[in-house]
C-alpha positions as CSV (number, residue, x, y, z in Angstrom):
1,X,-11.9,11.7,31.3
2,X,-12.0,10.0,35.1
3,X,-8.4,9.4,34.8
4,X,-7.6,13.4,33.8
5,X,-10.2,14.7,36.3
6,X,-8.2,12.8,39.2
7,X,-4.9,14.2,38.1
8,X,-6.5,17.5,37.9
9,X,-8.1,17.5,40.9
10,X,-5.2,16.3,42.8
11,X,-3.1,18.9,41.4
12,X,-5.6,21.5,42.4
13,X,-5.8,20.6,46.0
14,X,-1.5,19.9,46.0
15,X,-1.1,23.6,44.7
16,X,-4.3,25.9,44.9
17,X,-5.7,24.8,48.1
18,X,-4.6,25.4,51.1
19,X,-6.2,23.1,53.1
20,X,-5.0,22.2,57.0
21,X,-6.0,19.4,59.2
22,X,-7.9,16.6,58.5
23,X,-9.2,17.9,54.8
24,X,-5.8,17.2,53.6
25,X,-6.7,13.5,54.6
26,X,-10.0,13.9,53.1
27,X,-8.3,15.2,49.9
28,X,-5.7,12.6,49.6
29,X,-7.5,9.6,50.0
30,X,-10.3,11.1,47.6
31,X,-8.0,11.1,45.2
32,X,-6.5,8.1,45.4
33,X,-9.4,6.0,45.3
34,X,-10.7,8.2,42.3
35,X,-7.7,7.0,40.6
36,X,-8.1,3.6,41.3
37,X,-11.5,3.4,40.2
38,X,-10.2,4.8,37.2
39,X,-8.2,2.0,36.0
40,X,-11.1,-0.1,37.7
41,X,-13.7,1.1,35.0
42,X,-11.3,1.5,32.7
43,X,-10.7,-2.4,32.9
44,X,-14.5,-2.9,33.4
45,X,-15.2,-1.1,29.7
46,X,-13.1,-2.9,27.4
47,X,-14.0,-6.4,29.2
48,X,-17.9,-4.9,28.6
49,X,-19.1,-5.5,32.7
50,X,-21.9,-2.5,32.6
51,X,-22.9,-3.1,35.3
52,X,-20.1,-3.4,38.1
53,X,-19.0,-0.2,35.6
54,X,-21.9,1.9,36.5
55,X,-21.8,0.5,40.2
56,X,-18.0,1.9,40.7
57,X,-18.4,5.1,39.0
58,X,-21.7,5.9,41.3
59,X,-19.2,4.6,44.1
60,X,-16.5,7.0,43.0
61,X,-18.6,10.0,42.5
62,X,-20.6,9.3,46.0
63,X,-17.4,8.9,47.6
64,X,-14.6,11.0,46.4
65,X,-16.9,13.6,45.1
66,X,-18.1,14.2,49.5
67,X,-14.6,14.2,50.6
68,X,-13.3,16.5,48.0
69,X,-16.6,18.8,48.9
70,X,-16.0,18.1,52.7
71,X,-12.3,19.0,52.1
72,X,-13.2,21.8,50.6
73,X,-15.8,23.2,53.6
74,X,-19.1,21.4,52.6
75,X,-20.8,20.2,55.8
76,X,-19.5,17.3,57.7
77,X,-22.4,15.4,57.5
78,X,-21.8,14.3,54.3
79,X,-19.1,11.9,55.8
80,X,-22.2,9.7,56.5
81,X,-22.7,9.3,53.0
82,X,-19.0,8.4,52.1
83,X,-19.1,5.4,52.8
84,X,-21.9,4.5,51.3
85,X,-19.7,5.1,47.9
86,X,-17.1,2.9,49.7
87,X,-19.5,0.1,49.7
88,X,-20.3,0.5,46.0
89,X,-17.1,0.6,44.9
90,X,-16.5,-3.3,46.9
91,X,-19.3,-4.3,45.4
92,X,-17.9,-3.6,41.8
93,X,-15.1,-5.5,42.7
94,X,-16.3,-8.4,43.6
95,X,-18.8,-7.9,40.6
96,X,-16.2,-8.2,38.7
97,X,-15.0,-11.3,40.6
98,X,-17.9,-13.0,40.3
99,X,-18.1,-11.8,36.6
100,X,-15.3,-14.1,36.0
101,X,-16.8,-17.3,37.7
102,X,-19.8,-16.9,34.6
103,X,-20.5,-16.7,31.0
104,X,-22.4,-13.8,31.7
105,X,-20.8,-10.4,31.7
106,X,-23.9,-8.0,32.4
């Protein structure tokens, strides 16, 4: 479902929006990073790491989900929260680093 919704979305703001300046930015990199936390969780499922799984997709959702609001007029004070998402989503990674350097998984 992440994986469709970040396909959808992108094709929403490529060919229904009409967006100008730096929202197209905002749109764009949203997107991208949505997709790459897709295959991110997706990974993180089948090798069962809940917990860097639930810290990416509250990093995706804080993150994408302000730019693609901001991009779509919501205030601009919710780019003090993006990267706050940006930080989960590191943190997931090297959750799942670290997950590999033990027996421990959760």
């Amino acid at each position: 479902i992440m994986g469709f919704a970040a396909i959808a979305i992108g094709a929403f703001g490529s060919h229904a929006l009409k967006l100008e300046g730096p929202a197209v930015d905002w749109f764009k990199t949203a997107t991208l990073y949505h997709m790459f936390s897709t295959a991110l969780v997706l990974f993180l499922s089948l090798h069962k790491c809940r917990k860097a799984l639930y810290t990416s997709l509250v990093g995706v959702l804080v993150f994408s989900g302000c730019l693609y609001s901001m991009a779509m007029g919501a205030p601009r004070f919710l780019g003090a929260i993006v990267p706050i998402g940006g930080v989960l989503m590191l943190i997931s990674w090297l959750m799942l680093f670290f997950s590999g350097k033990s027996s421990d998984k959760e």
